[in-house]
Structure formats: C-alpha cells, structure tokens
Biopython code that builds the backbone (N, CA, C, O; Angstrom):
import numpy as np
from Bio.PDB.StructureBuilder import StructureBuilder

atoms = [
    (1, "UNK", "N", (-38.761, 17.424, 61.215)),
    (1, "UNK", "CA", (-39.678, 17.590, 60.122)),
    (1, "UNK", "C", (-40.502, 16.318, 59.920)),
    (1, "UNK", "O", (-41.725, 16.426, 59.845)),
    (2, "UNK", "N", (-39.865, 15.016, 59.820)),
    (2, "UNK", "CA", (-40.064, 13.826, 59.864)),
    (2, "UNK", "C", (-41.398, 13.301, 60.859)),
    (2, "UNK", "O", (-42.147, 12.352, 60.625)),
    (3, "UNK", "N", (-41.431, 14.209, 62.001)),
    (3, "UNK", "CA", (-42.056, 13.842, 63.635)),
    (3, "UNK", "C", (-43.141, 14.648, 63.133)),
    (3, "UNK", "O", (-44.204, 14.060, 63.331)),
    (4, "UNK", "N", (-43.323, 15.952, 62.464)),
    (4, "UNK", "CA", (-43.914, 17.048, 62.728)),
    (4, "UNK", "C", (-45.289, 16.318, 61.413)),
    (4, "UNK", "O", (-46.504, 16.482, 61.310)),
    (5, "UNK", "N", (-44.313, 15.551, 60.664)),
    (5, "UNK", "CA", (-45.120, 14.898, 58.954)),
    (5, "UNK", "C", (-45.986, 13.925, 59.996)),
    (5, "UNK", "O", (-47.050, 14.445, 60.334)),
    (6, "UNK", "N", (-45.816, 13.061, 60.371)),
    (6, "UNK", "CA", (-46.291, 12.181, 60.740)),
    (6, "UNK", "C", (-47.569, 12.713, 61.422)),
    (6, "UNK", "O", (-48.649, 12.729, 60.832)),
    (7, "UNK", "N", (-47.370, 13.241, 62.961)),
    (7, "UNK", "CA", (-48.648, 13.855, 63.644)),
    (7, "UNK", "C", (-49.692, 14.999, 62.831)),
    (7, "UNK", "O", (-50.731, 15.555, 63.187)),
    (8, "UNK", "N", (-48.943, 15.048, 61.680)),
    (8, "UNK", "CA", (-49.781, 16.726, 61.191)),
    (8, "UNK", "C", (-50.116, 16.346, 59.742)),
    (8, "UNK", "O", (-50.825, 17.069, 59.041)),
    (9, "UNK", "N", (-49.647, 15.326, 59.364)),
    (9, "UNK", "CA", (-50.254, 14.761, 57.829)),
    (9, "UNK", "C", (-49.486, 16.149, 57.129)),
    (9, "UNK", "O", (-50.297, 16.698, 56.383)),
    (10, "UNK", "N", (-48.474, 16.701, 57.148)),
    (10, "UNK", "CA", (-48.128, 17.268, 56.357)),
    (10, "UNK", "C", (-46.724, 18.252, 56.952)),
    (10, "UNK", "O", (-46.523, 18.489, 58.143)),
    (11, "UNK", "N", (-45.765, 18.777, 55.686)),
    (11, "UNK", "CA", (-44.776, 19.500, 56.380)),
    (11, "UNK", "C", (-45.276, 20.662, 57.463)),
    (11, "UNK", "O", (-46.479, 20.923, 57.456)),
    (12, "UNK", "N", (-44.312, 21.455, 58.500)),
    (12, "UNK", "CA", (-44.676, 22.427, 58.854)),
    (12, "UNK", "C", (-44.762, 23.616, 57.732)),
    (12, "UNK", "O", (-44.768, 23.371, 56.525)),
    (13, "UNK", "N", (-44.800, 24.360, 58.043)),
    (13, "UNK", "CA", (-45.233, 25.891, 57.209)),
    (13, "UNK", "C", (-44.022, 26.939, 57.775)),
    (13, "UNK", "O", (-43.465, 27.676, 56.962)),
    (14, "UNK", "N", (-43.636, 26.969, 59.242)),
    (14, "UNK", "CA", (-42.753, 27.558, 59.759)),
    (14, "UNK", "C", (-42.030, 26.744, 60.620)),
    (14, "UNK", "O", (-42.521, 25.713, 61.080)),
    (15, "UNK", "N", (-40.603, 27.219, 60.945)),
    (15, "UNK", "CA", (-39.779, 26.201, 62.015)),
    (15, "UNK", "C", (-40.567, 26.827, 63.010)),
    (15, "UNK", "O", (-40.437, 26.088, 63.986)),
    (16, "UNK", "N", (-41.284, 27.730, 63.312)),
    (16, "UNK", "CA", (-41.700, 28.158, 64.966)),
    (16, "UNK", "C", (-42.688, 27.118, 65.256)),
    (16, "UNK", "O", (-42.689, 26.725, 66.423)),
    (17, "UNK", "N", (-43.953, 26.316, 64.044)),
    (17, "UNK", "CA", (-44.500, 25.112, 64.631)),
    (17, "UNK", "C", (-44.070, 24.089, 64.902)),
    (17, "UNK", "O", (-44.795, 23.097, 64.979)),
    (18, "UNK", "N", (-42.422, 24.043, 65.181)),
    (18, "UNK", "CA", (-41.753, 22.684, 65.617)),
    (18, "UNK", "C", (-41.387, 22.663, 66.941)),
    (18, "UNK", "O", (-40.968, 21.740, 67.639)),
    (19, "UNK", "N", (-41.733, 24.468, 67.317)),
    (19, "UNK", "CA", (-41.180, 24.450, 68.688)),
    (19, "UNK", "C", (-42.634, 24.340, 70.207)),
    (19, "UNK", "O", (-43.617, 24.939, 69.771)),
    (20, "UNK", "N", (-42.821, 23.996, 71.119)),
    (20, "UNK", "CA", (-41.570, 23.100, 71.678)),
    (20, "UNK", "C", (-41.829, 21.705, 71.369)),
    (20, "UNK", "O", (-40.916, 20.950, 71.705)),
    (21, "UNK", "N", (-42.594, 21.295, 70.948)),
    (21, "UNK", "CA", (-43.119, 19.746, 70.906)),
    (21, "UNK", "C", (-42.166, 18.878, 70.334)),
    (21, "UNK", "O", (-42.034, 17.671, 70.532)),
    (22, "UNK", "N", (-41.226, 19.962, 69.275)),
    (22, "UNK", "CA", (-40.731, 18.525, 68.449)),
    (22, "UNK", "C", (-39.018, 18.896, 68.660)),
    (22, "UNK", "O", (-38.008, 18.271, 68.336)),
    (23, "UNK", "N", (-39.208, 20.114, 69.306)),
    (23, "UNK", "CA", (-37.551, 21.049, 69.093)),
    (23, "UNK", "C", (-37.614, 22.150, 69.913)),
    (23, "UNK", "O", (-38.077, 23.276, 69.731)),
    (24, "UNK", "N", (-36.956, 21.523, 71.040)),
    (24, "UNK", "CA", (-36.603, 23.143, 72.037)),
    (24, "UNK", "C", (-36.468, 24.387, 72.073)),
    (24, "UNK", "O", (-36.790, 25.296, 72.837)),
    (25, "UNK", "N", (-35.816, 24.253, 70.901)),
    (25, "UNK", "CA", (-35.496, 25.534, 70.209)),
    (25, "UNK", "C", (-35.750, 26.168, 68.863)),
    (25, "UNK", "O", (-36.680, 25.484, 68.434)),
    (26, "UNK", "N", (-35.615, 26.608, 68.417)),
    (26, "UNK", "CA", (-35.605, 27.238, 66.569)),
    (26, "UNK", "C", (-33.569, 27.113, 66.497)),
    (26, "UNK", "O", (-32.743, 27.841, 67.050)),
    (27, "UNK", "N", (-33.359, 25.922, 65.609)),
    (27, "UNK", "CA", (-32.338, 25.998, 65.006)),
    (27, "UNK", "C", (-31.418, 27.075, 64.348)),
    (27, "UNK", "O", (-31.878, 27.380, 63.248)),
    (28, "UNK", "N", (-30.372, 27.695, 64.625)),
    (28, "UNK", "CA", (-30.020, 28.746, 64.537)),
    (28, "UNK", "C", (-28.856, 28.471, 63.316)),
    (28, "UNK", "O", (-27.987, 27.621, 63.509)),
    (29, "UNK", "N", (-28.903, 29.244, 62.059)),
    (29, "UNK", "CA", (-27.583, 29.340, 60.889)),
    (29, "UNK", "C", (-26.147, 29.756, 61.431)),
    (29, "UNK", "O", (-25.768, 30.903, 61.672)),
    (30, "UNK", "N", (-25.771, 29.136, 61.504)),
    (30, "UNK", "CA", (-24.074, 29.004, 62.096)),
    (30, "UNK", "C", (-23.731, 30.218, 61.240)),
    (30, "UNK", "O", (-22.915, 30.865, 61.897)),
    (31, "UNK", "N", (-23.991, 30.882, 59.984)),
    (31, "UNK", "CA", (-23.348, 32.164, 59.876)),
    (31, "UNK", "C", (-23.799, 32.844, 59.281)),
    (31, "UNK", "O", (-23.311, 33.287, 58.242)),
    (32, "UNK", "N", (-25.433, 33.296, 59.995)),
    (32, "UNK", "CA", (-25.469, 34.473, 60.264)),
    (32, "UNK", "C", (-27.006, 34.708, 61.316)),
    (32, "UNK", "O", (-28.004, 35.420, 61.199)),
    (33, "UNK", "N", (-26.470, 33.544, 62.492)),
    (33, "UNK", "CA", (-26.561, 33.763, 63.617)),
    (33, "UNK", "C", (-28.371, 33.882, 63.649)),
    (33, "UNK", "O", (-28.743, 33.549, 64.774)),
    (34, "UNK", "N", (-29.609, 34.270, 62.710)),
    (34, "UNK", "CA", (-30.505, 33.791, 62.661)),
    (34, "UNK", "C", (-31.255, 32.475, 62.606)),
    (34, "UNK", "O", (-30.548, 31.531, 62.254)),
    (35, "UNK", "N", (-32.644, 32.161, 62.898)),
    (35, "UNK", "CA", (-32.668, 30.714, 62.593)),
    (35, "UNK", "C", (-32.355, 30.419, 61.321)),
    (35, "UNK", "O", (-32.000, 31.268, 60.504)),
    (36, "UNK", "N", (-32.489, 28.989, 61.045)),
    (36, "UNK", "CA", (-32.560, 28.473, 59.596)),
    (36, "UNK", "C", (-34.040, 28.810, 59.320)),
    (36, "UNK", "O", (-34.938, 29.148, 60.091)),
    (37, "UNK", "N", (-34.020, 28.582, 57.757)),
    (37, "UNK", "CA", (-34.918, 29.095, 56.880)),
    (37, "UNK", "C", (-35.857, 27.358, 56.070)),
    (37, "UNK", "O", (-35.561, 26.223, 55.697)),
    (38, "UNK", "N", (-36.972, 28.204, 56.194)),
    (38, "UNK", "CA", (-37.577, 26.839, 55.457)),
    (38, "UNK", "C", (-38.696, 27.309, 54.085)),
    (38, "UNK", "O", (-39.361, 28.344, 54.118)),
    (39, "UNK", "N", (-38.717, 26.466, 53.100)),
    (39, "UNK", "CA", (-39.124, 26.757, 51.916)),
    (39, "UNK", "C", (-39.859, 26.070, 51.391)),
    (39, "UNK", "O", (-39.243, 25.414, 50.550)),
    (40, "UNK", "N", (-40.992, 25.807, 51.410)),
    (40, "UNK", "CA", (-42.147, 25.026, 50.730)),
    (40, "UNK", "C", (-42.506, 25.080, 49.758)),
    (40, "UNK", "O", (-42.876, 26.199, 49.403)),
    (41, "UNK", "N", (-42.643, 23.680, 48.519)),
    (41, "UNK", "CA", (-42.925, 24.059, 47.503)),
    (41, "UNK", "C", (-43.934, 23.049, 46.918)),
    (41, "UNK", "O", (-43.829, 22.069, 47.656)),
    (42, "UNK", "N", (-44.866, 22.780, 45.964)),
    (42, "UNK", "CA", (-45.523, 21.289, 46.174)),
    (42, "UNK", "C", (-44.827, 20.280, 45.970)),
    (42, "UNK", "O", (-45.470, 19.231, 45.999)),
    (43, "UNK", "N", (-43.322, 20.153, 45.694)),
    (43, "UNK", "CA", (-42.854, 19.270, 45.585)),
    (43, "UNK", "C", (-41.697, 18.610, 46.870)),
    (43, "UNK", "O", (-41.287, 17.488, 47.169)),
    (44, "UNK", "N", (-41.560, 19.509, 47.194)),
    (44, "UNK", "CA", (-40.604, 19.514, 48.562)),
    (44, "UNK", "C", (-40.406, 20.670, 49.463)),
    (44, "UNK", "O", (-40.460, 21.840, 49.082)),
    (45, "UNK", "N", (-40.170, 20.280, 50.703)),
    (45, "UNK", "CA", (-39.710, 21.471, 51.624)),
    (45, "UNK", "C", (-37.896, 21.421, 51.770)),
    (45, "UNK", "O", (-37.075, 20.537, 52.013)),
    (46, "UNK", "N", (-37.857, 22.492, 51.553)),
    (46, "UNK", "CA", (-35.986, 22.991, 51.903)),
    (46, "UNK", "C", (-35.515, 23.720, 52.900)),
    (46, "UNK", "O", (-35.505, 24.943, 53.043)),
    (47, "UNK", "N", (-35.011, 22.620, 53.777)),
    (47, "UNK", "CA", (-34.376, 23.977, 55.156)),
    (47, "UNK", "C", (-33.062, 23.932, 54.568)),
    (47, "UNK", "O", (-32.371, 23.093, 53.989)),
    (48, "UNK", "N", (-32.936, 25.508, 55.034)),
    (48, "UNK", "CA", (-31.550, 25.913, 54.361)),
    (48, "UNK", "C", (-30.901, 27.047, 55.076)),
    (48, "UNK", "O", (-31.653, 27.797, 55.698)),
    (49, "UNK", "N", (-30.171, 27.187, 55.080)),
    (49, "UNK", "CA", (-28.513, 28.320, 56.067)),
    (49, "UNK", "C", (-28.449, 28.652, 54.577)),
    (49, "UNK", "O", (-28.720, 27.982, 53.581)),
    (50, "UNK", "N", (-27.854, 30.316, 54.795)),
    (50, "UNK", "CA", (-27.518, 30.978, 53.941)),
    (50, "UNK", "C", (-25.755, 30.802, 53.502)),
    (50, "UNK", "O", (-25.373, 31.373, 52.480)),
    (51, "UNK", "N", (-25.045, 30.226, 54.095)),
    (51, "UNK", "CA", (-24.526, 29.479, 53.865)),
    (51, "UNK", "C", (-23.062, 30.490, 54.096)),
    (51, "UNK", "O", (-23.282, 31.646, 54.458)),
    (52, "UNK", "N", (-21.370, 30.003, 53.860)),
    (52, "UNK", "CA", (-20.437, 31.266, 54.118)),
    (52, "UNK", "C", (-20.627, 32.219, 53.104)),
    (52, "UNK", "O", (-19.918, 33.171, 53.431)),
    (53, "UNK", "N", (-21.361, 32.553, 51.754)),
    (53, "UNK", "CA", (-21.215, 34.070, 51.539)),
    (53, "UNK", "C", (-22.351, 34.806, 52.524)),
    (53, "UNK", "O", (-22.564, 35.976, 52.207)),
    (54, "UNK", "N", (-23.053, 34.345, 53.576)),
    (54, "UNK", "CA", (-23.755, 35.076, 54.007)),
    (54, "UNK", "C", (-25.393, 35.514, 53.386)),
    (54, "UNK", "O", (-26.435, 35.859, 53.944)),
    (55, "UNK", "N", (-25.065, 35.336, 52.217)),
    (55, "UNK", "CA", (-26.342, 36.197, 51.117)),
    (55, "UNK", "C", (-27.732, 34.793, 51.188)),
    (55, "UNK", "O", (-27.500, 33.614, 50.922)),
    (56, "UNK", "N", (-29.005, 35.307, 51.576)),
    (56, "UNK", "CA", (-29.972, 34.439, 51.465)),
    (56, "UNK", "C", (-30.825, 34.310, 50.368)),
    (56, "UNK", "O", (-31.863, 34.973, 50.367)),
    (57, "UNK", "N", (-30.446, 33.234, 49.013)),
    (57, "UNK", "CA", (-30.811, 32.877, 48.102)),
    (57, "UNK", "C", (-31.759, 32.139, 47.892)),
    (57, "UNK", "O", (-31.600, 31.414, 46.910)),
    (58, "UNK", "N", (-33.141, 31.975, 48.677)),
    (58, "UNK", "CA", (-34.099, 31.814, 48.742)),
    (58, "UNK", "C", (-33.853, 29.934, 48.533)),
    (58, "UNK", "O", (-34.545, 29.365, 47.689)),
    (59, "UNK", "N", (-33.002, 29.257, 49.234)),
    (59, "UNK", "CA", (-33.318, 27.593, 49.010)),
    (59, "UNK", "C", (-32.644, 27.671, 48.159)),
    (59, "UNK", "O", (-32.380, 26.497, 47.900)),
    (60, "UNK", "N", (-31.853, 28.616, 47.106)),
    (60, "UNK", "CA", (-31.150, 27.829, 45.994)),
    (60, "UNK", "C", (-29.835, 26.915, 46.400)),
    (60, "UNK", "O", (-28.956, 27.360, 47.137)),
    (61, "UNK", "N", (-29.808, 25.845, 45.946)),
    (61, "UNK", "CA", (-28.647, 25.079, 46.032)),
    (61, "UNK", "C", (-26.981, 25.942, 45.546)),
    (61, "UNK", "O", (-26.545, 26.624, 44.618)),
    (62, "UNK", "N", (-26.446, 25.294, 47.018)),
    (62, "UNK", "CA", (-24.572, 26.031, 46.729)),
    (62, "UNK", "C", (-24.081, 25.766, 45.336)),
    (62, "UNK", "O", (-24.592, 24.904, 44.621)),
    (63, "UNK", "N", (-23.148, 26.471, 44.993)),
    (63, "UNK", "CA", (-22.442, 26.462, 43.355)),
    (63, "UNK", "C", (-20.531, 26.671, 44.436)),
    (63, "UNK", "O", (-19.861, 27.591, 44.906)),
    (64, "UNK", "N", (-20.454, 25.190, 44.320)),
    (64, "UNK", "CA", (-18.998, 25.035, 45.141)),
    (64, "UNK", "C", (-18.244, 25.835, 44.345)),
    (64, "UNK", "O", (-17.144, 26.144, 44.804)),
    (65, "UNK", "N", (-18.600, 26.338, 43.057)),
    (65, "UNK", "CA", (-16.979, 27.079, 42.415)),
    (65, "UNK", "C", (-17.339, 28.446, 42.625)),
    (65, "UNK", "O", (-16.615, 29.271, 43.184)),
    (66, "UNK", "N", (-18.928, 28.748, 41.979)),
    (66, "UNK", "CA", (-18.835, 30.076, 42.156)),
    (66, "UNK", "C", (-19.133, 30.571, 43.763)),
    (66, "UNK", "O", (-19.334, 31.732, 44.121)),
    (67, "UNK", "N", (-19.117, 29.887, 44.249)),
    (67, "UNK", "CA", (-18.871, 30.064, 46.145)),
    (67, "UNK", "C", (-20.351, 30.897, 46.127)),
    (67, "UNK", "O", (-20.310, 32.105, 46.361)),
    (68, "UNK", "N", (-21.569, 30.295, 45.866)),
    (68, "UNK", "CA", (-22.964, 31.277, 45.967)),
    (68, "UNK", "C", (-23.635, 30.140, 46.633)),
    (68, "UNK", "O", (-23.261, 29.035, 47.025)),
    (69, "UNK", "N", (-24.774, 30.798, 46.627)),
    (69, "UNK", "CA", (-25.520, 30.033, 46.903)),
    (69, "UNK", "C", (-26.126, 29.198, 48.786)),
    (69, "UNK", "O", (-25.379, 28.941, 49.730)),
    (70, "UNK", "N", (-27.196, 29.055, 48.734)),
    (70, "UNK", "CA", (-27.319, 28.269, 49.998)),
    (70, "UNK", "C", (-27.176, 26.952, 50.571)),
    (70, "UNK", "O", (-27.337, 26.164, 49.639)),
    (71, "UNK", "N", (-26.936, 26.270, 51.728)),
    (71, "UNK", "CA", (-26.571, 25.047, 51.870)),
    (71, "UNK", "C", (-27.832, 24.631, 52.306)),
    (71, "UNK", "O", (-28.391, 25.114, 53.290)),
    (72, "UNK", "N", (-28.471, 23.414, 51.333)),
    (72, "UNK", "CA", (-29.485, 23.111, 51.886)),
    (72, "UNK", "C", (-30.050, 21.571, 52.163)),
    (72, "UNK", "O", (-29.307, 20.611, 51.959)),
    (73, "UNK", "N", (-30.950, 21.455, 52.478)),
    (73, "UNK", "CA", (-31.845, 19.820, 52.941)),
    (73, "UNK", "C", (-32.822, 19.728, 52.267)),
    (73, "UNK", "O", (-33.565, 20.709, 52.227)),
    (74, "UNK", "N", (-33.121, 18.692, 51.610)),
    (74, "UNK", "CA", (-34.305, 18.970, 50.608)),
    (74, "UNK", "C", (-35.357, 17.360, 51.432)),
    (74, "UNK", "O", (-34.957, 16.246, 51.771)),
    (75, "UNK", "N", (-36.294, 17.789, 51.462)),
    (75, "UNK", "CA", (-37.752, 16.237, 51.831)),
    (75, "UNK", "C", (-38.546, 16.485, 50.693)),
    (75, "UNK", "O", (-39.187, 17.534, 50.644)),
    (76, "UNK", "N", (-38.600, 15.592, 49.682)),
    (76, "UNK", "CA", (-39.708, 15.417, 49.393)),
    (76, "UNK", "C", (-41.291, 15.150, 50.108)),
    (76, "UNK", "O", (-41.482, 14.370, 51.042)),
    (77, "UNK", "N", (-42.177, 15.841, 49.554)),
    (77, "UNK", "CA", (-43.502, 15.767, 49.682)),
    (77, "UNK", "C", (-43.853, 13.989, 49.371)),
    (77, "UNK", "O", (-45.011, 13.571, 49.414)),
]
sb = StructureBuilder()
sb.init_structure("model")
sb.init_model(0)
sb.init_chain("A")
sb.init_seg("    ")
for serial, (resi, resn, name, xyz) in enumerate(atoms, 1):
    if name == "N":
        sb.init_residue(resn, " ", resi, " ")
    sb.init_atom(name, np.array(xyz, "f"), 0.0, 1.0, " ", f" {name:<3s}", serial, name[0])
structure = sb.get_structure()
C-alpha cells in the first residue's frame, strides 16, 4: 500500500491495482479463502479479513468478547 502511495500520490482503490507491480498476487483471507478486502474512506484505508466468524462487516473492527467483527489494518490518509 505504502509502494503503491508513493508512485500514485494516493491509496489504491482496489487490491487488483497492486497486482503485478507491487504484489504477485491478490492476498488471500485465511478464512474464507477469498482475497482480502479493502475500504476507503477520506480518512483512512482498511484492509481487512473477515475474520474467524467468517461474516464480512464491512472494515468494522473485531469485538474480542463478542467474537464479531473483522480483523483489520488501518493507514491513515
């Protein structure tokens, strides 16, 4: 994301403009086997895995008790 800011003056929009220049591949969610997800907002971009309940909560941050939620990476803009 870091590589992609620099040459492009700005975040990507999709993980598919990272591929191949910056990333071989499209990063894949360990559980549930799609890529990871990315979320733009004017304040930051959030890549995020839907995390072990499976359920994709649009970037919301995990709730360790109530076991919800997504696991995510936050960059500020």
């Amino acid at each position: 994301m870091s590589r992609y800011r620099v040459a492009e003056d700005q975040f990507p929009e999709t993980l598919d403009s990272l591929v191949p220049e910056f990333l071989p591949a499209l990063p894949l969610d360990p559980f549930d086997g799609n890529p990871l997800r990315i979320k733009t907002t004017d304040q930051e971009l959030v890549l995020y895995s839907v995390g072990p309940d499976g359920a994709d909560d649009d970037g919301a941050p995990s709730d360790g008790q109530a076991r919800a939620g997504d696991l995510t990476f936050r960059l500020s803009r």
